[in-house]
Residue frames as qw, qx, qy, qz and C-alpha x, y, z in Angstrom:
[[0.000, 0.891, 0.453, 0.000, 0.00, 0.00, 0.00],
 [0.578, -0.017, 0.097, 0.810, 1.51, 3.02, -1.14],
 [0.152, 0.978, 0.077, 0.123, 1.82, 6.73, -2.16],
 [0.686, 0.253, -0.329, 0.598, 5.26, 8.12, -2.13],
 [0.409, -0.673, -0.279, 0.549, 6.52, 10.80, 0.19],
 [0.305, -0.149, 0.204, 0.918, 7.69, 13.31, -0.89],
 [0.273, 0.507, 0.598, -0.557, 5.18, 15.85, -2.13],
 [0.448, 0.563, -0.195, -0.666, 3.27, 17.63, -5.49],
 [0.643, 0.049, 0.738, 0.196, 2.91, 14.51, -7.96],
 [0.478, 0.642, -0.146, -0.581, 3.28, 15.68, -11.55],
 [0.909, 0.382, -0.078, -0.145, 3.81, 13.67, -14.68],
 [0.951, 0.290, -0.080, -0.073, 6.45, 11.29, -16.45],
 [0.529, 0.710, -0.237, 0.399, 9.68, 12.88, -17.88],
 [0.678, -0.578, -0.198, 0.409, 12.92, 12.59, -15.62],
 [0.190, 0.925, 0.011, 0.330, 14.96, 15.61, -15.69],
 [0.745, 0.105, -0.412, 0.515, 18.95, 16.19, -14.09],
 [0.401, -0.875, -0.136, 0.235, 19.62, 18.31, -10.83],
 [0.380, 0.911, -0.159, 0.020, 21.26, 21.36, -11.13],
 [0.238, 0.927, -0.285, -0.040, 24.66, 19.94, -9.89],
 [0.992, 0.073, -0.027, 0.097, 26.66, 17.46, -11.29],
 [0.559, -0.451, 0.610, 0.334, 30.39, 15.93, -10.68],
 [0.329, 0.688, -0.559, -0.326, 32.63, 15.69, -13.51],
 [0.446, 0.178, -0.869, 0.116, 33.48, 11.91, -12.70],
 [0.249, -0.108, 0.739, -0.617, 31.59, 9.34, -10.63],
 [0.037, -0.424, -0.891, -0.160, 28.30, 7.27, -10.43],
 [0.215, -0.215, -0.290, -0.907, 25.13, 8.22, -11.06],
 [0.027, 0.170, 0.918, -0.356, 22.22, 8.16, -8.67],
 [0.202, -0.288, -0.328, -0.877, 18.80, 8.83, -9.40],
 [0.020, -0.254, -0.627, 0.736, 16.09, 10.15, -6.99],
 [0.115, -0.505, -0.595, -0.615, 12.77, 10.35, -7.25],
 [0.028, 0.465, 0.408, -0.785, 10.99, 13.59, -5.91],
 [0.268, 0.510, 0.802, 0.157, 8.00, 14.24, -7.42],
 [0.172, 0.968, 0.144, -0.110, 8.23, 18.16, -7.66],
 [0.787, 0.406, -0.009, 0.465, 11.73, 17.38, -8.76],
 [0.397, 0.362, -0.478, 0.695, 13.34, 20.05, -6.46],
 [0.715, -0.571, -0.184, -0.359, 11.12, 19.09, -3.22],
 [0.347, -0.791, 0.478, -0.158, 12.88, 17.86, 0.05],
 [0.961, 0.020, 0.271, 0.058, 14.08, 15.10, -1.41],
 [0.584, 0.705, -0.072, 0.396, 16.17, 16.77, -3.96],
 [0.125, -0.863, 0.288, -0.396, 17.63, 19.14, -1.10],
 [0.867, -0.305, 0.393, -0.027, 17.96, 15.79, 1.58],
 [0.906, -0.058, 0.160, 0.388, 20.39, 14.17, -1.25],
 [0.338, 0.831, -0.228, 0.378, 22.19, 17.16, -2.51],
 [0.382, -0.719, 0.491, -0.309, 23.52, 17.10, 1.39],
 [0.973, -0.089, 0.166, -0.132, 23.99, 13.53, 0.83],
 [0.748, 0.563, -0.041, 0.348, 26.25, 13.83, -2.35],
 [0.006, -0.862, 0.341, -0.375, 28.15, 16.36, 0.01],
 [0.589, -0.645, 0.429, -0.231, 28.29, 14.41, 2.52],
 [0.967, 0.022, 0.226, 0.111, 29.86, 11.25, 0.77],
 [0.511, 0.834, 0.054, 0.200, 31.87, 13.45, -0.70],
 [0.208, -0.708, 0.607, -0.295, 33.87, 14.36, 2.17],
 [0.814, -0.321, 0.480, -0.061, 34.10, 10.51, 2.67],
 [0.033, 0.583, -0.591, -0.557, 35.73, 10.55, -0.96],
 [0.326, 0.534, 0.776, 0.080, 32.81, 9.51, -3.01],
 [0.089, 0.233, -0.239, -0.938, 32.27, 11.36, -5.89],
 [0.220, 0.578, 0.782, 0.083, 28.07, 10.71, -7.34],
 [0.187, -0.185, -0.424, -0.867, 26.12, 12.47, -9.90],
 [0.288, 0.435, 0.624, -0.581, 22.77, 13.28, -8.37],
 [0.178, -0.039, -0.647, -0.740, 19.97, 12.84, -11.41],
 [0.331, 0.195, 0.561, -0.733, 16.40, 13.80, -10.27],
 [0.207, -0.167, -0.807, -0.526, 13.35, 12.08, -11.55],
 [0.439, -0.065, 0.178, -0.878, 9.44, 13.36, -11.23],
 [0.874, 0.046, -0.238, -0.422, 7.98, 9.66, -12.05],
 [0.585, -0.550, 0.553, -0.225, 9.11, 6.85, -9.93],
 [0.893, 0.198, 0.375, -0.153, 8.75, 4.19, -12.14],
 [0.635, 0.738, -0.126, 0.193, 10.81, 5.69, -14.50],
 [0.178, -0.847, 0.426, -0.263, 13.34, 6.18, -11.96],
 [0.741, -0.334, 0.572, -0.111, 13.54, 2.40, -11.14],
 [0.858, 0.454, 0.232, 0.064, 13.38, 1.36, -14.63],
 [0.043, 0.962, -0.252, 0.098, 16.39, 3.16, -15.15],
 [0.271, -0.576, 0.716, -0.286, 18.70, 1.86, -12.30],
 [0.691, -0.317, 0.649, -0.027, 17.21, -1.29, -13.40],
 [0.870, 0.454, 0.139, 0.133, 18.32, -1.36, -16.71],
 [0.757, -0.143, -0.033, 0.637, 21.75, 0.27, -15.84],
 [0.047, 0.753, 0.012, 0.657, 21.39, 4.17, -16.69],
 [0.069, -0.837, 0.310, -0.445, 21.87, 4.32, -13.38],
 [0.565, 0.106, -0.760, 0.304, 24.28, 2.80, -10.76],
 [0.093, -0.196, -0.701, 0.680, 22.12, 3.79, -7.66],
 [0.210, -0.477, -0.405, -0.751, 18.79, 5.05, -7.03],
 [0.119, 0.150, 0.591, -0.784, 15.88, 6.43, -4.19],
 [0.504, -0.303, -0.391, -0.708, 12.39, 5.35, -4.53],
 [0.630, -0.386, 0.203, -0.643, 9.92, 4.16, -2.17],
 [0.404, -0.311, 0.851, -0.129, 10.45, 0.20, -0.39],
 [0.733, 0.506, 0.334, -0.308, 7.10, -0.79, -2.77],
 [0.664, 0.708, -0.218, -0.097, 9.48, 0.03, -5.84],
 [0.056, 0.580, -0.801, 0.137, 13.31, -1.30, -4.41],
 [0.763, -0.171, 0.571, -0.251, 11.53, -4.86, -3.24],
 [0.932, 0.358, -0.039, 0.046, 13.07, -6.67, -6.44],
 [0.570, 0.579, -0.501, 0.299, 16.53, -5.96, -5.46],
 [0.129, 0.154, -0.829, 0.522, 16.96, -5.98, -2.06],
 [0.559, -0.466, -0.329, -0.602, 13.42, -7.33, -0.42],
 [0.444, -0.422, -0.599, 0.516, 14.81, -7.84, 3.51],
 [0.149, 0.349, 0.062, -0.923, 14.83, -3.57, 3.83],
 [0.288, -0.151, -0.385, -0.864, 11.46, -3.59, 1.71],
 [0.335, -0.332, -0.875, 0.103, 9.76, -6.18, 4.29],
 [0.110, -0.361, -0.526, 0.762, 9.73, -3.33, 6.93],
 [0.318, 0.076, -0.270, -0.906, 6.80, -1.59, 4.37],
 [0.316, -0.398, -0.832, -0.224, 4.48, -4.90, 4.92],
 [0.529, -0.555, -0.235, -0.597, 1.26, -3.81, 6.36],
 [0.773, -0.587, -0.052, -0.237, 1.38, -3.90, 10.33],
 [0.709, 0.008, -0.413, 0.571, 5.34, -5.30, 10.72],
 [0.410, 0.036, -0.511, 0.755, 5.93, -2.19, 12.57],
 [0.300, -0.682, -0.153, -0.649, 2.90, -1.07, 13.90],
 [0.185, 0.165, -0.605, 0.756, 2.83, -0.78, 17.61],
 [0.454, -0.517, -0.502, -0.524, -0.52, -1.50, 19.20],
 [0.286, -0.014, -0.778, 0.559, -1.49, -0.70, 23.00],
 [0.178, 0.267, 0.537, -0.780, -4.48, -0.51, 24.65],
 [0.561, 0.429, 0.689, 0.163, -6.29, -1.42, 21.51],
 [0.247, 0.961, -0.044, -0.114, -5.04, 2.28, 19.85],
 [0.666, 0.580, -0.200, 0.424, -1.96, 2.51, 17.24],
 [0.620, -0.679, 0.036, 0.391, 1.17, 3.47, 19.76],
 [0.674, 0.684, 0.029, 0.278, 2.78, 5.61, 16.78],
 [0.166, 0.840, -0.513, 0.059, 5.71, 6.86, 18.16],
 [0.667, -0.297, 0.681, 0.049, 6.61, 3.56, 19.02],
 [0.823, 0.414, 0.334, 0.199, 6.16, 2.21, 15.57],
 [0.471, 0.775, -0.369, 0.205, 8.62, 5.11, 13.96],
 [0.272, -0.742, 0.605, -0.099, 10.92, 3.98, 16.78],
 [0.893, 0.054, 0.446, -0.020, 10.72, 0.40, 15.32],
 [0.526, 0.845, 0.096, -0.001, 11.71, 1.74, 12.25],
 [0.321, -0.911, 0.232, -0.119, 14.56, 3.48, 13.87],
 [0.800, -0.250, 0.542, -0.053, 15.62, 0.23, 15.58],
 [0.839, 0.415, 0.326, 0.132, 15.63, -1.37, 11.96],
 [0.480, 0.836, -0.166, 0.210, 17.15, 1.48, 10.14],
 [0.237, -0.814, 0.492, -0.201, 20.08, 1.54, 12.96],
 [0.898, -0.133, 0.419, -0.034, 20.47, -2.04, 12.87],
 [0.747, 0.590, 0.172, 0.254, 21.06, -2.16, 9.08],
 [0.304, 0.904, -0.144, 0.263, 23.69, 0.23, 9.53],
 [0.586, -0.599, 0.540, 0.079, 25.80, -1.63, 11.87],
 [0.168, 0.633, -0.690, -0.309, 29.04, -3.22, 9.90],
 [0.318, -0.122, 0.924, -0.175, 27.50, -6.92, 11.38],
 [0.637, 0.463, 0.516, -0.337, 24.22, -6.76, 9.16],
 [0.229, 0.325, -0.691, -0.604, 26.21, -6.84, 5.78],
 [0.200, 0.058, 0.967, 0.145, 24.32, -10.43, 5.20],
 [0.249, 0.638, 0.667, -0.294, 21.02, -8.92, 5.63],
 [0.088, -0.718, 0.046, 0.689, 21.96, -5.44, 3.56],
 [0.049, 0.330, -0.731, -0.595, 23.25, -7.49, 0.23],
 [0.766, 0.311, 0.516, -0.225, 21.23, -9.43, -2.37],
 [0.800, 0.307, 0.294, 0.422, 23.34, -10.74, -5.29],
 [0.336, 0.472, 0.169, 0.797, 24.39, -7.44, -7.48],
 [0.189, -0.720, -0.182, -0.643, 22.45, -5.22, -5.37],
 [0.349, -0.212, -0.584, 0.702, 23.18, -3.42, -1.63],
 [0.108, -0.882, -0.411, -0.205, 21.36, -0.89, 0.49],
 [0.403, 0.441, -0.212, 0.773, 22.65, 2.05, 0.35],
 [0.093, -0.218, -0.570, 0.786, 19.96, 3.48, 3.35],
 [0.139, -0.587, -0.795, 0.069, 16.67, 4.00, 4.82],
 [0.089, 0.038, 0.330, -0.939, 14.41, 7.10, 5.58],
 [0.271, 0.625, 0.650, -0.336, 11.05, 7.38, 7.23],
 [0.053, 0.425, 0.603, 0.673, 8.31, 8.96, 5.02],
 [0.428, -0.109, 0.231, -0.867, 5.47, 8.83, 7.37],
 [0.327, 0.251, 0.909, 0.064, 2.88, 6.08, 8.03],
 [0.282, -0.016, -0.531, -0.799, 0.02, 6.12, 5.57],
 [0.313, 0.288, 0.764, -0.486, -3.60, 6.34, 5.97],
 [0.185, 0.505, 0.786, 0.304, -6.65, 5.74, 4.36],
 [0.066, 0.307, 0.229, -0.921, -7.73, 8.80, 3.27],
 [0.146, 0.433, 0.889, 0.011, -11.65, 8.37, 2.36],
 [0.105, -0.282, -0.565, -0.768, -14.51, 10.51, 0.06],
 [0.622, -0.494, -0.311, -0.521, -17.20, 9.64, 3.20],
 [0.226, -0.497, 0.647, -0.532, -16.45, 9.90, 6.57],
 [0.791, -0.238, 0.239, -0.510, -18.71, 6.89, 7.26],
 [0.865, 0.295, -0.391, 0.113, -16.68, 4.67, 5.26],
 [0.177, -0.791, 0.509, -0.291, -14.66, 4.27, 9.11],
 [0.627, -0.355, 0.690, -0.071, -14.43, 0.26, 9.29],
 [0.155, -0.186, 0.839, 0.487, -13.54, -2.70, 7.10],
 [0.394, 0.475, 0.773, -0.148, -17.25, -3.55, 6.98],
 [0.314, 0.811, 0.219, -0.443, -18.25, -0.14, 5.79],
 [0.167, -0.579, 0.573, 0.555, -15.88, -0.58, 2.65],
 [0.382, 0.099, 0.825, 0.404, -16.74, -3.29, 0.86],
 [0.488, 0.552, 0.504, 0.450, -17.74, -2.48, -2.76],
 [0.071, 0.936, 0.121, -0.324, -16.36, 0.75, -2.48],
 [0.695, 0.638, -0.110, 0.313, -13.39, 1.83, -4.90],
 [0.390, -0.746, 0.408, 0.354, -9.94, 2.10, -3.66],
 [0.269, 0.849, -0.454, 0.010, -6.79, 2.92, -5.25],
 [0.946, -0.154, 0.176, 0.226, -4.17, 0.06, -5.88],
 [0.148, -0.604, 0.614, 0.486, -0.76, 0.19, -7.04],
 [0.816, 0.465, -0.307, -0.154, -0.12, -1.72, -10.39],
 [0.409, 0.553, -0.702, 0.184, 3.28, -2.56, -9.07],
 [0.199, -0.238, 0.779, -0.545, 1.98, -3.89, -5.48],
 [0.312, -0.227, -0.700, -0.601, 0.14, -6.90, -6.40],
 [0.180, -0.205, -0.780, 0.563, -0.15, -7.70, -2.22],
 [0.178, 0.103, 0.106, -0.973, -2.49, -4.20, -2.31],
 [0.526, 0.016, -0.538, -0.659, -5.13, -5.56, -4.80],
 [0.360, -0.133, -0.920, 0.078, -5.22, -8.68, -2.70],
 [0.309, -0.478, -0.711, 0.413, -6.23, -7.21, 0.38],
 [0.399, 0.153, 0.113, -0.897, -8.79, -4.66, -0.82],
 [0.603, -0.134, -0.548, -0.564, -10.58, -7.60, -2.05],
 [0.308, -0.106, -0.832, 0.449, -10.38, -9.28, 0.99],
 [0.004, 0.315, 0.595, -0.739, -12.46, -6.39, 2.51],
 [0.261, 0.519, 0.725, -0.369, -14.38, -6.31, -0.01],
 [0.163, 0.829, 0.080, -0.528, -13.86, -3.58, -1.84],
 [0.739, 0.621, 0.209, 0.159, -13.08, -2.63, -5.63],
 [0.548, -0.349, 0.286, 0.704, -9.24, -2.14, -6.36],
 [0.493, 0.825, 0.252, -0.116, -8.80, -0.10, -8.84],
 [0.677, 0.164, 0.080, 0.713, -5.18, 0.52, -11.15],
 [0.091, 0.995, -0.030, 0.020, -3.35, 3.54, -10.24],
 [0.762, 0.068, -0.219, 0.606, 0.54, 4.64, -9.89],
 [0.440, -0.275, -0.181, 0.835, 2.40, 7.17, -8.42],
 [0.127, 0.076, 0.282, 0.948, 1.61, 9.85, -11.01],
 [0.221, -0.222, -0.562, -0.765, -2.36, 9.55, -11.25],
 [0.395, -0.351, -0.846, 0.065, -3.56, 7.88, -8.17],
 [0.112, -0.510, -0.353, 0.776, -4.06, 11.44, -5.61],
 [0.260, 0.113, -0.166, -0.944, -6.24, 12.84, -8.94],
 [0.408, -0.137, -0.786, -0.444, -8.28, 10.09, -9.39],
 [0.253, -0.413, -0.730, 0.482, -9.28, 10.75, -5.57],
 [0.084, -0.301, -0.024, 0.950, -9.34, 14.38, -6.53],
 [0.249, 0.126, -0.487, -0.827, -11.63, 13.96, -9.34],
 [0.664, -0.045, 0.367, -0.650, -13.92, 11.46, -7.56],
 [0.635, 0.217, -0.664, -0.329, -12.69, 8.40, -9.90],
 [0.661, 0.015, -0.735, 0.149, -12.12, 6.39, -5.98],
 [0.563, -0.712, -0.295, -0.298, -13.80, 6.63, -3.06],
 [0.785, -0.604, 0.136, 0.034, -10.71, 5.88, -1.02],
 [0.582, 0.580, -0.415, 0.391, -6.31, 5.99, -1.29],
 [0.785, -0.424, -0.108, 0.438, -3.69, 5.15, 1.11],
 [0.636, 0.568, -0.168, 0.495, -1.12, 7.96, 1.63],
 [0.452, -0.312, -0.489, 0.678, 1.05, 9.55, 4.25],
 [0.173, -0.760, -0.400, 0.482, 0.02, 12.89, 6.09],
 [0.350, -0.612, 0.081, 0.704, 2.50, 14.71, 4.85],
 [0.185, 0.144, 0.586, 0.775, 1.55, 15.02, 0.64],
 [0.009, 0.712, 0.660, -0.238, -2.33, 16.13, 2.28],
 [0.177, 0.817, 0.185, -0.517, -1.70, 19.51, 1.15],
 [0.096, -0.482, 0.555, 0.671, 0.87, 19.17, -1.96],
 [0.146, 0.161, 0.930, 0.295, -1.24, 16.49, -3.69],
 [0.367, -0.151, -0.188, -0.898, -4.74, 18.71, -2.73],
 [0.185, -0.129, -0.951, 0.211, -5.81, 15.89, -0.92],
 [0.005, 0.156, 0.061, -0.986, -8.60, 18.32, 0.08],
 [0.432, 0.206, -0.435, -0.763, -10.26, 18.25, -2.96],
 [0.429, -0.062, -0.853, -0.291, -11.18, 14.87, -2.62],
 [0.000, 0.152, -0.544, 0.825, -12.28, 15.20, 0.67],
 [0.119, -0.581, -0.488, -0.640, -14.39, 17.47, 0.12],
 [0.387, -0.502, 0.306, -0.710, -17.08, 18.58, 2.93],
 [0.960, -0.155, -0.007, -0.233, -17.89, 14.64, 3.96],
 [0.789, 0.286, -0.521, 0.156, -14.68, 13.05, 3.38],
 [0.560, -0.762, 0.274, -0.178, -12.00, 12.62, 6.25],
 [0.485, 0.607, -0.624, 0.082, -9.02, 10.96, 7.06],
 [0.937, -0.216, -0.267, 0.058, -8.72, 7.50, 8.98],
 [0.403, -0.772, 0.473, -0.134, -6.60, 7.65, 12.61],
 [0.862, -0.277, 0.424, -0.026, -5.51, 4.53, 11.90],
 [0.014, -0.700, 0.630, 0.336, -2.08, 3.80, 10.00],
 [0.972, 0.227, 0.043, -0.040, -1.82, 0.69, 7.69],
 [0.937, -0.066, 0.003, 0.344, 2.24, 1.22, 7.20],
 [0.349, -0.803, 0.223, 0.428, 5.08, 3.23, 7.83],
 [0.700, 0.668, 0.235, 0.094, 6.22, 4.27, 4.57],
 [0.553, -0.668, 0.224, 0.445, 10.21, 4.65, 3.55],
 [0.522, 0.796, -0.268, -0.149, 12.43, 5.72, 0.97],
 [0.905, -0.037, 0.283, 0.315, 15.05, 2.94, 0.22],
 [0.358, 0.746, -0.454, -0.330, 18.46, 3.98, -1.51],
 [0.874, -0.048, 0.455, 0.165, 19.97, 0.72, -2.95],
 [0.075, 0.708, -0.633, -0.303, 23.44, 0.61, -5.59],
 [0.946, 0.216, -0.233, 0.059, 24.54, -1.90, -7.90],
 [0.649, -0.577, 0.270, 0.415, 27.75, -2.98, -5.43],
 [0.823, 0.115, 0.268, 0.487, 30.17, -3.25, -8.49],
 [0.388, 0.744, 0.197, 0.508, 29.71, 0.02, -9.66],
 [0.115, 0.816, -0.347, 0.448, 31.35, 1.56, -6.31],
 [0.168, 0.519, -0.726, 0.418, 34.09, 1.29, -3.73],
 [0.525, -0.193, -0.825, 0.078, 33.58, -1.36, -1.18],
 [0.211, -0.140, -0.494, 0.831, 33.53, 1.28, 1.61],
 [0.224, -0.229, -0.190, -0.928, 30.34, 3.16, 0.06],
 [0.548, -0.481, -0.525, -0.439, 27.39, 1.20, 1.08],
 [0.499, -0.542, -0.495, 0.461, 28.51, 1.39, 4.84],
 [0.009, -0.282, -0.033, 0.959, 29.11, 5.26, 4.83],
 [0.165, -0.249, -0.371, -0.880, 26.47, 5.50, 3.04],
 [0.524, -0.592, -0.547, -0.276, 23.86, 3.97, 5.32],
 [0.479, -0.217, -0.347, 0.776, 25.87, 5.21, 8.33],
 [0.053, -0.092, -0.072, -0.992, 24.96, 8.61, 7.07],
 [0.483, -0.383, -0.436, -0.656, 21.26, 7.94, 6.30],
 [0.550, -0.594, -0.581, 0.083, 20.80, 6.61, 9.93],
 [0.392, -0.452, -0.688, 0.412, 21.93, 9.93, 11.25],
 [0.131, -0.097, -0.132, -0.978, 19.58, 11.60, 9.48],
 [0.150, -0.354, -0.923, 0.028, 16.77, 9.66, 10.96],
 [0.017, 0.667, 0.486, -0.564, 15.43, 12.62, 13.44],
 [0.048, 0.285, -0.333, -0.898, 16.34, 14.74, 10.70],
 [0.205, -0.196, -0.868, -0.408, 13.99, 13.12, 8.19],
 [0.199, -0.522, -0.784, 0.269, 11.22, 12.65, 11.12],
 [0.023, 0.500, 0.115, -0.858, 10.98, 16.63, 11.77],
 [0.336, 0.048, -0.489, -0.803, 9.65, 16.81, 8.01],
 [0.285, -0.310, -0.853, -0.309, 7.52, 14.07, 8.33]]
């Protein structure tokens, strides 16, 4: 169940950031207003490997899909998209995106800062030098983790507030997540194909009664609009959504993929403060 982070979803076309390295790999990042805090979050990356002598090309892309398709057809030798899109290369770090692994339940109410501190836990694990085993998967490493935000159901009719009250309503699926489709039929309800690019208008425009996304795109996406004066937004997370970076190992030094997740875990709080 998805929606990305990062905010403003516009179309297709990917498009380079404004500043590039003479020499080095190429990573490509997908921020969907293409200089949003994503763009800004790795620019300080690229700096910050930089001083660890790592030279990368930062190469910014407004369509996820296109961003993965990329990195997995070699145009690029790293990339940043959401755990939903990096689960074919490295799918231990995309587990922590399954529905409920890190939710945190007490007292029969969500215990959300405990669940980002699962997260945490995870992301700080992975970054210890002992979890190489768990980090690699054939050709492909993680490079590091940031939170998004969890994601909620964010619904056309306030009444629509339990599984019951779903069924045969329309909800928003990924194409790429087939898991999603599964378990809106389960409750009943009518999946419906969307992606990254199309899925926060087709709420907007009344094509689906219902979408999963984090808090934090509620005003870039217009989220609003769909609303309306009835609509509302469910208290109740379904998954803690992250941004995955992941590298083809061969294509740099042996030392990168630990400095690099090193770094991304201690931007964790950083990261959190946006979300």
């Amino acid at each position: 169940m998805a929606c990305s982070l990062f905010a403003g979803l516009i179309g297709g076309a990917a498009h380079a950031a404004d500043a590039k390295a003479e020499s080095g790999v190429q990573f490509c990042v997908f921020d969907p207003i293409g200089s949003g805090e994503t763009h800004r979050a790795m620019q300080d990356y690229a700096l910050a490997m930089l001083k660890k002598g790592h030279t990368i090309q930062i190469k910014v892309y407004v369509d996820e899909r296109v961003a993965v398709e990329d990195f997995r057809t070699g145009q690029c030798d790293g990339v940043l998209a959401t755990g939903l899109r990096t689960r074919p290369f490295v799918p231990f770090s995309a587990a922590l995106e399954s529905v409920g692994i890190s939710t945190i339940v007490r007292k029969g109410k969500i215990d959300l800062p405990a669940s980002y501190e699962v997260v945490h836990q995870f992301v700080s694990i992975l970054s210890s030098p002992k979890a190489k085993e768990f980090v690699v998967s054939g050709a492909y490493e993680l490079a590091g983790i940031m939170p998004l935000g969890a994601v909620y159901p964010f619904v056309n009719d306030r009444s629509i507030d339990t599984l019951e009250k779903a069924a045969g309503k329309r909800v928003a699926a990924f194409d790429h997540d087939k898991a999603e489709a599964q378990l809106i039929l389960r409750a009943g309800a009518k999946p419906v194909a969307a992606d990254i690019t199309n899925f926060a208008t087709m709420f907007n425009n009344g094509l689906v009664d219902v979408i999963m996304a984090p808090a934090m795109v509620y005003k870039p996406l217009e989220l609003f609009r769909g609303i309306g004066t009835k609509g509302g937004v469910s208290r109740f997370p379904v998954v803690v959504l992250t941004g995955q970076a992941i590298i083809r190992s061969a294509k740099f030094e042996k030392s990168f993929g630990q400095d690099s997740r090193e770094y991304f875990a201690s931007q964790f709080e950083t990261a959190m403060n946006i979300v």
